[in-house]
C-alpha positions, 0 to 999 in steps of 0.5 A: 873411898870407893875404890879403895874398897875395890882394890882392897877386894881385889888384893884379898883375894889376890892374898888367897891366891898366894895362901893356896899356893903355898898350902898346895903342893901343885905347880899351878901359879898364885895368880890362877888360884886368885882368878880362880876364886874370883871366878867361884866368888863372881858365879856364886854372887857372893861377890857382885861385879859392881863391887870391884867394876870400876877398879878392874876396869882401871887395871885392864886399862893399864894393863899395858904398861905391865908388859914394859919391863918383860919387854925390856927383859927381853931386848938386853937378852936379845944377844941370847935369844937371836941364837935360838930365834928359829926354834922360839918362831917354830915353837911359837907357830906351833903353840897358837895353831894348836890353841887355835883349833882347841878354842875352835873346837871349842867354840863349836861345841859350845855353839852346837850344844846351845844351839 
């Protein structure tokens, strides 16, 4: 029963998420606005975490078996995609350089304002 409770706390606000982006003409996803209260609910304490722990732990655990059909999406468009493979690499290559030097930058912030 337990995590029955979890899950059903996990899907309202999973729920809420979808509710905001239809009421909000942003083009952020569903599942940003669900972390996003999540977030607020878990800072707050409105929400503790031993509330929906067990649940979100079984989740996370199986979260690789959610990449299975994008993968499998991927390899009948591989045809498609080998065409472009030089451009999707550069962009790809690009892409983390930059998120990796803002999470440094980051992370340095953070850490000298700590520190």
């Amino acid at each position: 029963m337990k995590y029955i409770r979890q899950f059903t706390i996990i899907l309202l606000i999973s729920f809420a998420g979808e509710l905001l982006h239809a009421l909000i003409p942003w083009p952020i996803p569903a599942s940003i606005y669900g972390l996003a209260i999540m977030l607020f609910c878990l800072i707050t304490k409105k929400l503790k975490v031993s509330a929906i722990k067990e649940t979100s732990s079984f989740l996370i655990e199986i979260m690789p078996v959610m990449f299975i059909p994008a993968a499998v999406g991927l390899m009948t468009s591989w045809n498609q995609i080998r065409q472009m493979i030089l451009p999707y690499t550069l962009i790809t290559l690009i892409s983390l350089i930059i998120v990796f030097a803002a999470a440094g930058r980051v992370t340095q912030a953070v850490a000298r304002k700590k520190g």
